[in-house]
C-alpha positions as CSV (number, residue, x, y, z in Angstrom):
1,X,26.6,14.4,-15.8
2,X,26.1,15.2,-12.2
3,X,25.5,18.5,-11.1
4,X,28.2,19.7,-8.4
5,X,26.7,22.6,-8.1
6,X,23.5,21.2,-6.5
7,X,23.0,22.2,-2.8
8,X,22.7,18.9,-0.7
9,X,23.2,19.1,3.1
10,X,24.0,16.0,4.8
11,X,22.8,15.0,7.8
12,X,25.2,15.5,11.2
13,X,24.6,11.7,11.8
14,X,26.3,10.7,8.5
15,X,29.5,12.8,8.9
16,X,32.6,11.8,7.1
17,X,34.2,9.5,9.4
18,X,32.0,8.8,11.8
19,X,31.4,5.3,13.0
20,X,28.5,3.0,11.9
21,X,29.2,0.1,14.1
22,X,26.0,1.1,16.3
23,X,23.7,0.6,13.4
24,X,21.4,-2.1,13.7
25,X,22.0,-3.3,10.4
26,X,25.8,-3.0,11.3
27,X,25.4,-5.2,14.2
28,X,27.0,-8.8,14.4
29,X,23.8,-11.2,14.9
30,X,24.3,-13.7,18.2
31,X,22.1,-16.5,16.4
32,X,24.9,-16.7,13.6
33,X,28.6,-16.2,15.3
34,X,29.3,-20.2,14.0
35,X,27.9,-19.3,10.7
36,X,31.2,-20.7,9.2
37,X,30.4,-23.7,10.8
38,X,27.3,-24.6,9.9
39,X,26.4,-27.6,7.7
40,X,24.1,-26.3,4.6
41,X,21.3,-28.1,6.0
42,X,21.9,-26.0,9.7
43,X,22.1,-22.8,7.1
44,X,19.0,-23.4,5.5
45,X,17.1,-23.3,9.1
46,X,19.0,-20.5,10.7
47,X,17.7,-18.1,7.5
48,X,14.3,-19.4,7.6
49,X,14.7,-18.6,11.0
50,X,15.4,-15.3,10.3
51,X,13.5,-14.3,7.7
52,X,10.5,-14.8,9.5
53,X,11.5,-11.0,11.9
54,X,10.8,-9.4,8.2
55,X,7.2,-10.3,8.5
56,X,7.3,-8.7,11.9
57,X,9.0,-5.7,10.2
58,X,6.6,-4.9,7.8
59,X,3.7,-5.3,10.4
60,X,5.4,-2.6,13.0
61,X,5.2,-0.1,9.7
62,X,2.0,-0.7,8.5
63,X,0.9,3.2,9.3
64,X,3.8,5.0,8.1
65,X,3.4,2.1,4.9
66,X,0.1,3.2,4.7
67,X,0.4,6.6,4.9
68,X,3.4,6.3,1.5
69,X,0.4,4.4,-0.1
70,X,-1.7,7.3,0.0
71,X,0.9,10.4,-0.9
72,X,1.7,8.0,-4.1
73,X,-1.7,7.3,-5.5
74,X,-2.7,11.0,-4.7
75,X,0.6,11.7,-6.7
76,X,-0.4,9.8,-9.4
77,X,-4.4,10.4,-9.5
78,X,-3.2,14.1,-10.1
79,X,-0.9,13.2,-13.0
80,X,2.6,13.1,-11.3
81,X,5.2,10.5,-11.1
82,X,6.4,7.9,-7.9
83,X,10.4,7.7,-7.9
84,X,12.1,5.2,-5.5
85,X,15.5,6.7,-4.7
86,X,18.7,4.7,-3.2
87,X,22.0,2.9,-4.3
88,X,23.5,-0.5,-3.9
89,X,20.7,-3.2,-3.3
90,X,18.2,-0.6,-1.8
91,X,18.2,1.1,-5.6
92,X,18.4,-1.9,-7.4
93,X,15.3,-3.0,-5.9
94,X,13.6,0.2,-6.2
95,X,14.2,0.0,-10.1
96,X,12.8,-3.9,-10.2
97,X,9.6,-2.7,-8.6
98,X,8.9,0.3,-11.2
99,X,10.2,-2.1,-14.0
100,X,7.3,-4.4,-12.6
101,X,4.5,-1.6,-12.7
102,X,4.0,-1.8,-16.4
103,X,3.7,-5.2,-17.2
104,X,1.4,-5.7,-14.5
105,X,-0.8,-2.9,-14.5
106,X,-0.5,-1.7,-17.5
107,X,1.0,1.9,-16.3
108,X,3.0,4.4,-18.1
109,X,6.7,3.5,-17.5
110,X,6.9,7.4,-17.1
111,X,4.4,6.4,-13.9
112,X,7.1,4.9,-11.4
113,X,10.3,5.4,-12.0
114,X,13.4,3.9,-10.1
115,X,16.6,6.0,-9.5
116,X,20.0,4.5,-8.6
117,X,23.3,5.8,-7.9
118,X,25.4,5.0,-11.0
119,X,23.0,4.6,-13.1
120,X,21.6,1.9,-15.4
121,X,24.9,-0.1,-15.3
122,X,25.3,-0.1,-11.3
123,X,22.4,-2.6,-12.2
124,X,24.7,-5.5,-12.9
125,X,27.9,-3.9,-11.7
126,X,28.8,-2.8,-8.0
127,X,29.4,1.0,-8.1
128,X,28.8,1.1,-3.8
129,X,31.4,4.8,-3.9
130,X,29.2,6.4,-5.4
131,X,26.5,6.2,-2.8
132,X,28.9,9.0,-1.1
133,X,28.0,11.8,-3.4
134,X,25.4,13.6,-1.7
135,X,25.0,16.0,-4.5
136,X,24.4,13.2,-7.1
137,X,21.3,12.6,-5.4
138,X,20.1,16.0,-5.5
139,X,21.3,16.4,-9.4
140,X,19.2,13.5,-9.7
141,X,16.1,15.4,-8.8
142,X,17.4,18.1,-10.7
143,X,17.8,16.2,-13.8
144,X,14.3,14.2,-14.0
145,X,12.6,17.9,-12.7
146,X,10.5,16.4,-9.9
147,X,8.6,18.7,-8.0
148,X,5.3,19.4,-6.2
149,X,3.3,16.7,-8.2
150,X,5.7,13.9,-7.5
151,X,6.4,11.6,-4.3
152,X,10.2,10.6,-3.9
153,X,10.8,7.4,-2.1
154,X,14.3,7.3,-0.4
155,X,15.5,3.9,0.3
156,X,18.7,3.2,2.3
157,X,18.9,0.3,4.7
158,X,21.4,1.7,7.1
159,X,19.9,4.9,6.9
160,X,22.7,7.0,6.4
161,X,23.2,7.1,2.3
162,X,24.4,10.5,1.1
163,X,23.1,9.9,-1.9
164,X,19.7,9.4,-0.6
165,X,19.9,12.3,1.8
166,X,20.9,14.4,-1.2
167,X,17.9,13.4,-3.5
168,X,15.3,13.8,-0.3
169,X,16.8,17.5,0.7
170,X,16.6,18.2,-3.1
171,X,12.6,17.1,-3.6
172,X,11.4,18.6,-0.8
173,X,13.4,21.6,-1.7
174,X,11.1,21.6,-5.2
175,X,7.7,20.9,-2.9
176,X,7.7,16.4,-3.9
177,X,6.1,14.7,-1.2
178,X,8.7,12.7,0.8
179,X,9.3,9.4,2.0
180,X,12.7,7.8,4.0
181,X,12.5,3.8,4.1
182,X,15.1,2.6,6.6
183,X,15.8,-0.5,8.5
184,X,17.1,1.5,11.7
185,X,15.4,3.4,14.3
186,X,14.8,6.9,14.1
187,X,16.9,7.6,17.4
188,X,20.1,5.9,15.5
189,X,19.9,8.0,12.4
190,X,16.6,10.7,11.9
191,X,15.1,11.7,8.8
192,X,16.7,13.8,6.4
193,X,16.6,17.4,6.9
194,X,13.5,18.7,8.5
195,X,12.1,15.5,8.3
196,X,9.9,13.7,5.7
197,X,6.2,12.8,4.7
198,X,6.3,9.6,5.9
199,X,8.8,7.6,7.7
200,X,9.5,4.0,7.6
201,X,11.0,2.1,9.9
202,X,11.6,-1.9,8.8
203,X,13.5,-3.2,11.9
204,X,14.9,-6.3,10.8
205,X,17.5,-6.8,13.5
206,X,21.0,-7.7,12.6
207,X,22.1,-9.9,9.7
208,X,22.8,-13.0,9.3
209,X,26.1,-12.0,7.6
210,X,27.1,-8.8,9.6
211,X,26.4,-5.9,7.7
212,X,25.1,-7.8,4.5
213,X,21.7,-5.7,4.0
214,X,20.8,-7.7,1.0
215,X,19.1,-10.5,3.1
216,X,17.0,-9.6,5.6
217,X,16.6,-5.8,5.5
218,X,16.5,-6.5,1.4
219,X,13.8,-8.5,1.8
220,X,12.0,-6.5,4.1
221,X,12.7,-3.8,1.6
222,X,11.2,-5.2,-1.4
223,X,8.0,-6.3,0.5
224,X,7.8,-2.4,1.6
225,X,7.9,-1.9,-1.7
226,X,5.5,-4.2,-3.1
227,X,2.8,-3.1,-0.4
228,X,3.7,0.7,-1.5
229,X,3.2,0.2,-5.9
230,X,0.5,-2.5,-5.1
231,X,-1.9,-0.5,-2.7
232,X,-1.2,2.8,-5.2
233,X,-2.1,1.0,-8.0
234,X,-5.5,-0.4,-6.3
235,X,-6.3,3.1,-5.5
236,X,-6.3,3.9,-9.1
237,X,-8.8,1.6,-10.2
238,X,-6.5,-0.8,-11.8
239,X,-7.6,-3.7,-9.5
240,X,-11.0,-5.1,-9.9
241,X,-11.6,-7.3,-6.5
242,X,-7.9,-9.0,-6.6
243,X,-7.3,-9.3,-10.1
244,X,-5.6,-6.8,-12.3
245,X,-7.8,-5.7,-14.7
246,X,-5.4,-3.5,-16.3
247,X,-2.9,-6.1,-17.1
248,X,-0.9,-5.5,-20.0
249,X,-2.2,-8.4,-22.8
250,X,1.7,-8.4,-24.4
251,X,2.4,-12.4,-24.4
252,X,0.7,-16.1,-24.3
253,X,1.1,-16.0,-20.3
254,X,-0.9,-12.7,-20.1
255,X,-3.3,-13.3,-22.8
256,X,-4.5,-16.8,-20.7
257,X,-4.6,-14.6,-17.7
258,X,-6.6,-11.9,-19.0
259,X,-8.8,-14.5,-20.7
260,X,-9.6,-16.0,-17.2
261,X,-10.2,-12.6,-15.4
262,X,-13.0,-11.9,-17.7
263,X,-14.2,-15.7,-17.4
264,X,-13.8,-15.5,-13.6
265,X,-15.6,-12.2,-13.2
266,X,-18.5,-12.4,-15.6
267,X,-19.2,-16.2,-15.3
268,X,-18.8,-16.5,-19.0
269,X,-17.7,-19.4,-20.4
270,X,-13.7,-19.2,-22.3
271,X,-15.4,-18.7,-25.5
272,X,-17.2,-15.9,-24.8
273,X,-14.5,-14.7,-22.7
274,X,-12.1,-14.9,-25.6
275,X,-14.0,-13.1,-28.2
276,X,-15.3,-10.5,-25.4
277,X,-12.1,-9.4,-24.7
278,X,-11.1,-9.7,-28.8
279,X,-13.7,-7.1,-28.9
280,X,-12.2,-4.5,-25.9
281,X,-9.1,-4.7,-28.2
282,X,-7.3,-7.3,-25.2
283,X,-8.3,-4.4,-22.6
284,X,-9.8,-6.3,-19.7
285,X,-11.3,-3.0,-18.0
286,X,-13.3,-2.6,-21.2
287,X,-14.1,-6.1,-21.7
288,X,-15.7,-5.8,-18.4
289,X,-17.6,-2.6,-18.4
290,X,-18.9,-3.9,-22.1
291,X,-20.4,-7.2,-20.6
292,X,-22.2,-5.5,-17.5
293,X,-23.5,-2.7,-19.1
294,X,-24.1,-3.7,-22.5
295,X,-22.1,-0.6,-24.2
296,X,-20.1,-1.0,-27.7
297,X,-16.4,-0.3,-27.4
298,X,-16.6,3.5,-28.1
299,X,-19.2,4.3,-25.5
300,X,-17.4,1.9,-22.5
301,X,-14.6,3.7,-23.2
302,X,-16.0,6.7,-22.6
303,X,-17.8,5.7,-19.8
304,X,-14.6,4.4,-18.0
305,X,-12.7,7.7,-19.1
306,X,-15.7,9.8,-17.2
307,X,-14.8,7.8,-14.0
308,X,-11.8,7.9,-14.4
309,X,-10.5,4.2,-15.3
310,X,-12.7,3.0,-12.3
311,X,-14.7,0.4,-12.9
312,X,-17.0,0.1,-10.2
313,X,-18.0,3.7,-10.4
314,X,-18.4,3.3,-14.5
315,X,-20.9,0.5,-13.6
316,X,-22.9,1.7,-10.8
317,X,-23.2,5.0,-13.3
318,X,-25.1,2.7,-15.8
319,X,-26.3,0.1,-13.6
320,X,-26.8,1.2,-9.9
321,X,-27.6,-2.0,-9.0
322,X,-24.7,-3.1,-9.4
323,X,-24.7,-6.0,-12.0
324,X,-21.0,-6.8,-11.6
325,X,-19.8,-9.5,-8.6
């Protein structure tokens, strides 16, 4: 249950009653004041329209992106835990991006974890009032006990979520590195608090349906979010080149796909690919390190454990050279 006890200040911008309409994502969008009008045809062009400013978005964050790649793969090098924070569509997309971590990179679900205002069944059922409980937010810190280890992702496209604010007052509070993901500007509504890690600004301009957040600014969102998971996960050594060589082997798709990493990278044949990777137990890192160095299952295991889950450190250890591609 939440904790009402939990201290969680609001920001001044986000008082009760205070009116949103200057928001950017608030704003009525002059391309679309016929959208009612439109033939489905006229729709279809005035989105694609559109959706090409989220490109634009993500490219005027690429530093403060960058910088959230690096505080969540130095979270999770040292053994803590990425959360993405928000409610309505901006938590519902955080949780689809941690529920996509394992499967494609193998991670502990524990690894990346996505918190959302209501809970599991706000999933599939709007529960938008409680995004107002500012001390929800920080219970929710509370509850999971994040602290100096972790990096807390707050994600609210409007910028002014209490629940958000809430959870990023309550993990700095407990030393977690911090993150805000907005699609305003900073001079509309700041940072929480004393500010953040890393701020990120995804200025998508306003929508197509006035105030609907789930189009461009979710878009824009889940590509923020896609870059942030993606470019941590690299940094861990679970990407060899571009494939994922820690892909979890756990269906016919995935087995084919591991199959043809190890083809691709070693220049194997599918054969020897298939029984290779039989061998490393369906674990493409080890299948790997096995073929270039020449190491039995035990001792490649080992080898990647010293180097920690890297592969191209584990090889140039054995073979300086480098034998791999």
């Amino acid at each position: 249950m939440p904790n009402e006890s939990v201290d969680a200040p609001v920001s001044p911008a986000i008082a009760s009653g205070d009116d949103r309409g200057h928001l950017l994502t608030e704003q009525a969008n002059p391309a679309s004041q016929d959208l009612d009008r439109r033939s489905s045809l006229e729709l279809v062009d005035l989105f694609n329209q559109e959706d090409l400013k989220t490109v634009a978005a993500i490219a005027g964050a690429r530093e403060p992106l960058a910088r959230a790649i690096d505080l969540a793969a130095a979270s999770l090098r040292s053994g803590g835990r990425l959360f993405y924070v928000g409610a309505g569509t901006s938590g519902r997309l955080g949780v689809l991006d941690a529920a996509e971590c394992p499967p494609t990179f193998c991670s502990d679900p524990e690894m990346v974890q996505g918190i959302l205002a209501g809970g599991d069944a706000a999933l599939v059922r709007s529960s938008e009032a409680l995004e107002d409980r500012a001390e929800d937010g920080a219970a929710a810190i509370a509850q999971r006990q994040i602290g100096p280890l972790d990096t807390v992702v707050g994600i609210t496209a409007g910028g002014t979520t209490p629940y958000v604010h809430g959870a990023i007052h309550a993990a700095r509070s407990a030393g977690a590195k911090t993150v805000f993901m907005a699609c305003v500007p900073v001079d509309q509504v700041p940072p929480p608090g004393d500010g953040v890690d890393a701020d990120i600004r995804l200025l998508t301009g306003p929508e197509i349906l006035a105030g609907s957040t789930r189009l461009k600014a979710g878009t824009a969102t889940k590509m923020a979010l896609n870059i942030i998971s993606t470019g941590a996960m690299v940094h861990l050594g679970k990407v060899y080149g571009n494939r994922m060589v820690d892909v979890a082997v756990t269906n016919t798709k995935l087995r084919d796909r591991a199959v043809r990493i190890v083809r691709d990278l070693t220049g194997c044949g599918r054969s020897e690919a298939t029984a290779l990777l039989d061998r490393a137990g369906n674990r493409v890192k080890l299948a790997l390190v096995m073929h270039w160095t020449g190491l039995d299952l035990a001792a490649a295991e080992r080898l990647l454990a010293d180097h920690g889950g890297q592969v191209r450190p584990a090889i140039a250890a054995i073979a300086p050279t480098d034998a791999s591609p």
